[in-house]
C-alpha positions as CSV (number, residue, x, y, z in Angstrom):
1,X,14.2,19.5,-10.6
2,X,17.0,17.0,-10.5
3,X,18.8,15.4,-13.3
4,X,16.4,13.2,-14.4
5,X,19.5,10.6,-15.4
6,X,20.2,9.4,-12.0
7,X,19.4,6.4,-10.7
8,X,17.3,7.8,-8.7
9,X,14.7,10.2,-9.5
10,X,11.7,9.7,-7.5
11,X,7.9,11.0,-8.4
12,X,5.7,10.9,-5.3
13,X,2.1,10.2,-5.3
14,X,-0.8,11.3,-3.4
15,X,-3.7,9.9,-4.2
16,X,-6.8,12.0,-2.0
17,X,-10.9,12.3,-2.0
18,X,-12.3,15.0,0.3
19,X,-9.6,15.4,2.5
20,X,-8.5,18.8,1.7
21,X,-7.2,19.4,5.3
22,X,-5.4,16.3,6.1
23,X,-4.2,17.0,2.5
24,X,-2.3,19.8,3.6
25,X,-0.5,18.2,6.3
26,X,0.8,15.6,4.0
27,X,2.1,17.7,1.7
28,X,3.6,20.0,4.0
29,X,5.5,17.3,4.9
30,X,6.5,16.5,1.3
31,X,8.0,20.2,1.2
32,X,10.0,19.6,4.2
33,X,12.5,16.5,2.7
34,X,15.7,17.0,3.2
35,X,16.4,15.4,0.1
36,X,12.8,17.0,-2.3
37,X,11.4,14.8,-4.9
38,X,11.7,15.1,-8.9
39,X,8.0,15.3,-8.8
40,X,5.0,15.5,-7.1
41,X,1.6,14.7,-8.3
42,X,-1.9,14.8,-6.5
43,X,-4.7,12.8,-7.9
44,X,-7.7,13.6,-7.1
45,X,-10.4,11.1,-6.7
46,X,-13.4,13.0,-7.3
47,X,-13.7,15.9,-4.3
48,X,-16.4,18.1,-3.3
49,X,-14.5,20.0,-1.1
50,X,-11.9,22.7,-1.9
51,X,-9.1,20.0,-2.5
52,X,-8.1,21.3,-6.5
53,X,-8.1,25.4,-5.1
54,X,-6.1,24.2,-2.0
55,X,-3.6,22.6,-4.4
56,X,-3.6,24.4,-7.4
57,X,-2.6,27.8,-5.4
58,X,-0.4,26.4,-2.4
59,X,1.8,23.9,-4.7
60,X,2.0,25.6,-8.2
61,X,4.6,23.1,-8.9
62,X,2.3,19.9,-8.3
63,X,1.4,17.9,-11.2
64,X,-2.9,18.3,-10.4
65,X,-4.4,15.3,-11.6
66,X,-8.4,15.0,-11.6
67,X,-10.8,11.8,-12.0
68,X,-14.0,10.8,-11.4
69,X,-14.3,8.7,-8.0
70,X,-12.9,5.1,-8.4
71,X,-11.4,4.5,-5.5
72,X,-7.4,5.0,-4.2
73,X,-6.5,2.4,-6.4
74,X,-7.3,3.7,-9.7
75,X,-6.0,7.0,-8.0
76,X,-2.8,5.3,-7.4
77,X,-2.6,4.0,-11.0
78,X,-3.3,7.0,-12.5
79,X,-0.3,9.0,-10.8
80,X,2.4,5.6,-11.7
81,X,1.1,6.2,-14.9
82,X,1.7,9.9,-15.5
83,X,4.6,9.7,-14.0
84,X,8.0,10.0,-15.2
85,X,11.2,8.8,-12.8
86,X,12.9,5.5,-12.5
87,X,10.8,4.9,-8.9
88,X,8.0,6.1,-7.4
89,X,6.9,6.7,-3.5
90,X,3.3,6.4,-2.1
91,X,1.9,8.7,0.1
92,X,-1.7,8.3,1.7
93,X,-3.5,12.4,2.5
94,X,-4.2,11.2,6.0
95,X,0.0,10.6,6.4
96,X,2.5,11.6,6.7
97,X,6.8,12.2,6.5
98,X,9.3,12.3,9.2
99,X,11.8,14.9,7.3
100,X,14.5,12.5,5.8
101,X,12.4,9.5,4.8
102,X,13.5,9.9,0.8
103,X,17.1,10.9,2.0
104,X,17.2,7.8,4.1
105,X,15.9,5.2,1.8
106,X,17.8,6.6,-1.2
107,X,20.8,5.9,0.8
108,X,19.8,3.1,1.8
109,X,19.3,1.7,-2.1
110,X,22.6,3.0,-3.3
111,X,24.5,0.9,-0.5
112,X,22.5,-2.0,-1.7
113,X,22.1,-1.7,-5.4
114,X,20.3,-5.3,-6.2
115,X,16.7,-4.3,-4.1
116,X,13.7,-2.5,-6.3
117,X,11.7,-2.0,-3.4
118,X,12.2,-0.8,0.1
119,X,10.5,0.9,3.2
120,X,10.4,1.9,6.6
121,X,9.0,1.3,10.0
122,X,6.1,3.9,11.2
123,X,4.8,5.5,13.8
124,X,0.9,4.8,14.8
125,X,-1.5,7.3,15.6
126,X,-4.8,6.8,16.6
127,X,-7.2,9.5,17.3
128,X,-4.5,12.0,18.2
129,X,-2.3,9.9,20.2
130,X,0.6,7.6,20.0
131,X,0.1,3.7,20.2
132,X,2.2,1.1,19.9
133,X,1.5,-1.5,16.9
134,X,1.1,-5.5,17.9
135,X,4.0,-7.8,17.3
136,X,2.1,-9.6,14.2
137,X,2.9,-5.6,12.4
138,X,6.1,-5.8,13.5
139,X,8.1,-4.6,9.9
140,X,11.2,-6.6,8.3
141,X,13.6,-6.9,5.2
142,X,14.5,-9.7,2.8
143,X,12.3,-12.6,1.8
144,X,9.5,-11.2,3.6
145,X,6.6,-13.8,1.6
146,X,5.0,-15.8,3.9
147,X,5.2,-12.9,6.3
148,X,2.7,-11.0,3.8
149,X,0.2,-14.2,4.2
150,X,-1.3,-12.9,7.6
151,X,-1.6,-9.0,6.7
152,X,-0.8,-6.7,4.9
153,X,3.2,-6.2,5.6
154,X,3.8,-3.1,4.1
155,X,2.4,0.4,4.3
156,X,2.0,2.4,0.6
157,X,3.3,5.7,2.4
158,X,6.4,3.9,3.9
159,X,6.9,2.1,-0.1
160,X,9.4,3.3,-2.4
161,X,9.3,0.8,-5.5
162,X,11.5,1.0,-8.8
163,X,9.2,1.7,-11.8
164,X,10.7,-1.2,-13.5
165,X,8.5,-3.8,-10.8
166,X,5.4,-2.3,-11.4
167,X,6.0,-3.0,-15.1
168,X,6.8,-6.6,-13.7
169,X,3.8,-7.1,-11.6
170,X,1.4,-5.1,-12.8
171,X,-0.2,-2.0,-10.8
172,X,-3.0,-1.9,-8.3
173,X,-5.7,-4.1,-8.5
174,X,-8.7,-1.6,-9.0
175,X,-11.6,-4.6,-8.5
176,X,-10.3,-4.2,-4.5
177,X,-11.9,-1.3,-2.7
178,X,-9.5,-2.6,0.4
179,X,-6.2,-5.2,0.9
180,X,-5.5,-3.5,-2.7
181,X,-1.8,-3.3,-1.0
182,X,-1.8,-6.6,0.1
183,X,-2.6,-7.9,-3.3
184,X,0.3,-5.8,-4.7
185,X,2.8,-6.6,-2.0
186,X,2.1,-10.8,-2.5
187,X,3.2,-10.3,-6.0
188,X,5.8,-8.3,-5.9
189,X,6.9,-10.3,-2.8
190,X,6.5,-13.7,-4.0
191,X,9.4,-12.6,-6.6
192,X,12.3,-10.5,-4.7
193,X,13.3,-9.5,-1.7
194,X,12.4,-6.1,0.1
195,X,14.7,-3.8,1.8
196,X,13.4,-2.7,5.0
197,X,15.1,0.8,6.6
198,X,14.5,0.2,10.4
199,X,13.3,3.5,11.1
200,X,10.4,5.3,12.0
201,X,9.9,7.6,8.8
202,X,6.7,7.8,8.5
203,X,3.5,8.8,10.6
204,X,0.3,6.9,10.4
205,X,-2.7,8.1,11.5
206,X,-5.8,6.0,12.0
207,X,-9.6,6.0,13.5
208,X,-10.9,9.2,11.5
209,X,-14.2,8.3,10.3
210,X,-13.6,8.4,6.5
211,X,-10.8,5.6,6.9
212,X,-11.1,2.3,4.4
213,X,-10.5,0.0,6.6
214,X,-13.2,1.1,9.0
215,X,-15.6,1.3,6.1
216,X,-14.8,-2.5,5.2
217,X,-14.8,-4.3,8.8
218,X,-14.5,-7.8,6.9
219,X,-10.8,-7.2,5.3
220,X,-10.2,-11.2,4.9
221,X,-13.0,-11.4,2.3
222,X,-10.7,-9.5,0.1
223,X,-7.5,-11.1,1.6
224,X,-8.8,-14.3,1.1
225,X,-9.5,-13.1,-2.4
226,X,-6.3,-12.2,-3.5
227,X,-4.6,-15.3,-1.6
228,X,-6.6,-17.3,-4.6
229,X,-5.9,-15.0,-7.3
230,X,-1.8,-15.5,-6.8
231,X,-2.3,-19.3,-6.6
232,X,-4.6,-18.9,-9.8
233,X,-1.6,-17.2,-11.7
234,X,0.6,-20.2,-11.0
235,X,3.9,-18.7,-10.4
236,X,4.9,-19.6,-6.8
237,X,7.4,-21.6,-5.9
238,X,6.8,-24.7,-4.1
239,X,6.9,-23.9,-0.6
240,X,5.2,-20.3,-1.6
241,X,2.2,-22.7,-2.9
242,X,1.9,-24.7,0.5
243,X,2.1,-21.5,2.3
244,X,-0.6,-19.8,0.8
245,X,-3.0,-22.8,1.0
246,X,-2.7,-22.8,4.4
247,X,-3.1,-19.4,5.0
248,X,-6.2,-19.9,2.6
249,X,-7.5,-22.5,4.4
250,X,-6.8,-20.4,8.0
251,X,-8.3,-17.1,7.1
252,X,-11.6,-19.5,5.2
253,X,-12.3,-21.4,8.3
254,X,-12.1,-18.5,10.7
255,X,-14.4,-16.2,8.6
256,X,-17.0,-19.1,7.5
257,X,-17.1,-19.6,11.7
258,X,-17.3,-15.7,12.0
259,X,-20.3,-15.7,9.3
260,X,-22.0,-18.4,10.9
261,X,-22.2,-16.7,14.5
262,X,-23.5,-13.7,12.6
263,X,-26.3,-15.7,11.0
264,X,-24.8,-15.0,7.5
265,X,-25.2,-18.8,6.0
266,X,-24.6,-17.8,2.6
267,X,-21.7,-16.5,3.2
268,X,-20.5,-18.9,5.7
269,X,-21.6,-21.8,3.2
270,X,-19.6,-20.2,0.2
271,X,-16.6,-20.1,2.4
272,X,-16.7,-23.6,3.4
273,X,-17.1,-25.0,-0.2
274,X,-13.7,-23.2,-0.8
275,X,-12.1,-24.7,2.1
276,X,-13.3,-28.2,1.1
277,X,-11.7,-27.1,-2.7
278,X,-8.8,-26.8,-0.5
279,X,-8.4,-30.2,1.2
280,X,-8.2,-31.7,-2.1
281,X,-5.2,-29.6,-3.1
């Protein structure tokens, strides 16, 4: 273990529910850092497979962490709070670590001291092969807001966030099954600036069956639900405010016209009384 009074220590998280494999290959790939974290913990969201044996005798050392199934949030929640270093990085049991991702973003925070949160681009996988992400993912630095309004901006296993924020912001959002990220990263976002490594570090890998996203194919109903829960809290700045009432009143229009063609009137009515709330603001 490292000395626990540096600046930075860093407790990494791996939150994980019947992935036992996949498991493997993302900590595997916590072993090989070239610079190793202060700690490691797994939580485990409720598995049925042979996820606690795989852990408990391959990583001796990992903090093993077991709870009934609630999703990756409360997963997530319950590692930042067992934990015990100044920050703390995500990483998702379907990803994985290019070899010097905590070496590089470590530097990077000591050369620029005033940032609590950074990451790192990523390298896409889908269905065992490389792909190359859209423009609109296209990953930056600074006062990255509005750029959080369309999607989600930032990956959890390319994060690295000072504890001190979460104490700021608050943690996950467990009420969100999905866009529990992009609720996060709006308020965190809204109040500093990010600093963005511009390297791939980190290997995503998408289209396996048990993946959130394809479990949830209507992400802007929770988008659009956490775009009116940071206007709700009243703490944006101006411009912030006008922003996020038009991306509210984007995302409402084009899902109440996607509901409609579906034959889903109750839903496509709901969303078009909140758009007309909107016109008035």
């Amino acid at each position: 273990m490292r000395n626990r009074h540096s600046a930075f220590t860093v407790s990494v998280i791996v939150p994980t529910h019947n992935r036992a494999g996949l498991l493997e290959r993302a900590l595997r790939s916590v072993d090989a850092q070239s610079r190793p974290p202060d700690e490691l913990i797994v939580v485990d969201d409720g598995s049925t497979d042979d996820t606690e044996r795989r852990v408990r005798d391959l990583w001796p050392g990992a903090v093993y962490l077991r709870q009934e199934h609630r999703g990756v949030s409360a997963a997530r929640n319950r590692g930042i709070e067992a934990s015990s270093c100044a920050w703390v990085a995500f990483l998702d049991s379907d990803d994985d670590w290019l070899p010097r991702k905590l070496e590089r973003q470590i530097a990077a925070l000591e050369a620029a001291p005033g940032f609590r949160i950074c990451h790192t681009d990523e390298i896409w996988i889908r269905r065992g092969r490389r792909v190359n992400p859209m423009r609109k993912h296209a990953k930056a630095g600074g006062d990255i807001f509005e750029r959080c309004l369309p999607l989600c901006a930032i990956s959890p296993s390319s994060a690295m966030i000072s504890r001190s924020v979460l104490e700021e912001v608050g943690l996950f959002d467990e009420s969100f099954p999905v866009c529990e990220d992009y609720d996060l990263w709006l308020r965190i976002c809204s109040r500093m600036p990010v600093l963005y490594v511009d390297e791939m570090l980190v290997v995503k890998h998408g289209g396996h069956a048990d993946q959130l996203s394809r479990s949830y194919p209507a992400m802007d109903r929770y988008r659009i639900r956490a775009l009116e829960k940071i206007l709700r809290e009243g703490l944006l700045a101006p411009a912030q405010r006008i922003a996020v009432i038009g991306a509210l009143r984007e995302k409402i229009s084009i899902y109440a016209a996607g509901a409609r063609k579906r034959g889903r009137e109750d839903e496509a009515e709901e969303m078009e009384r909140k758009l007309e709330g909107l016109l008035w603001r």
